[in-house]
C-alpha positions in Angstrom: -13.0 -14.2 28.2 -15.1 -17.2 26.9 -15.6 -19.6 30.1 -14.1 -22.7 28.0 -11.1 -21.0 25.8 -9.9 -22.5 22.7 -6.9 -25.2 23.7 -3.6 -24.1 21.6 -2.5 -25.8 18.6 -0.1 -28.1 20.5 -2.9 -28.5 22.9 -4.9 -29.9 20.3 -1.9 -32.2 19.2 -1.1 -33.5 22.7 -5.3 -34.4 23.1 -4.7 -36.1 19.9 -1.2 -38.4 21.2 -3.9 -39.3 23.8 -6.2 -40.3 21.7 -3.9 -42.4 19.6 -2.7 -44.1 22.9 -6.5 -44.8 24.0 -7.2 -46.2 20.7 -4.1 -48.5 20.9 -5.3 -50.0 24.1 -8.9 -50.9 23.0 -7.4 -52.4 20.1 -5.5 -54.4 22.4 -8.8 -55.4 24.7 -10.8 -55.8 21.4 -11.6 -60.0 21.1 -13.2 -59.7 17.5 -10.2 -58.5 14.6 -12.4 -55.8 13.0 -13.0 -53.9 15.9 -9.6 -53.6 16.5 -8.8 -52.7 13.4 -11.2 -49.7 13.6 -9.6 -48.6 16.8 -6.3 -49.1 14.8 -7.2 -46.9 12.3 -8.1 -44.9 14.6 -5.1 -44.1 16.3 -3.0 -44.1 12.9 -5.9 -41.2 12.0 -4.7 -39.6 15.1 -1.3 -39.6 14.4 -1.3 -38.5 10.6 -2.9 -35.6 12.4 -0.2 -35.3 14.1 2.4 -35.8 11.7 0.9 -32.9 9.4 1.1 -30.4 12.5 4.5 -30.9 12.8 5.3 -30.7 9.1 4.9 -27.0 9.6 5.5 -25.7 12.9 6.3 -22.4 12.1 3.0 -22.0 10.9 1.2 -23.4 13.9 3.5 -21.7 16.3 4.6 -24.8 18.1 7.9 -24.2 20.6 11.4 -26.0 20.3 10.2 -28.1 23.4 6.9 -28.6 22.1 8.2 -29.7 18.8 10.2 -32.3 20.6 7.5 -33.8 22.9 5.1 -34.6 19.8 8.3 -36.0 18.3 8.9 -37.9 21.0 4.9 -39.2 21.3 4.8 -40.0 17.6 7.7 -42.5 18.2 5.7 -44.0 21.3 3.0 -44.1 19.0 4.4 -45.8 16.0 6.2 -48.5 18.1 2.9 -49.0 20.1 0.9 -49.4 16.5 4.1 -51.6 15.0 3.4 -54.1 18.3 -0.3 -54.5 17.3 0.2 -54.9 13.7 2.7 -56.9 11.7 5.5 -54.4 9.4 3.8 -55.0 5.9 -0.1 -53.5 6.9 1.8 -50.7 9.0 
């Protein structure tokens, strides 16, 4: 067994959520506007990724309660990103 195994798929999703989060708050320390906007695409990167794991979670083997946590985080997300930036750029 390989000392560092391969996270699951939904591993690799959650890392992702947290990534999205981190991203949101250094937009939210970031004093000059295109630096957060990089972090703010960023996270929306992050989330996309997201989105398109869920879109088929058959295929990835993702769990009912799985399923329903990345939901859940994707909501956080959003709301997190819709605070940073105003409705029409989201």
């Amino acid at each position: 067994m390989p000392v560092n195994p391969m996270p699951s798929w939904f591993g690799f999703l959650r890392i992702e959520a947290e990534l999205a989060m981190t991203f949101i708050d250094v937009a939210r320390s970031h004093r000059r506007r295109e630096h957060s906007a990089r972090s703010v695409g960023n996270a929306r990167k992050a989330l996309a990724e997201i989105q398109r794991g869920l879109m088929r979670p058959d295929f990835s083997g993702l769990s009912e309660n799985e399923i329903a946590f990345l939901e859940d985080r994707c909501t956080e997300i959003k709301s997190a990103l819709r605070a940073l930036v105003p409705e029409e750029q989201f």
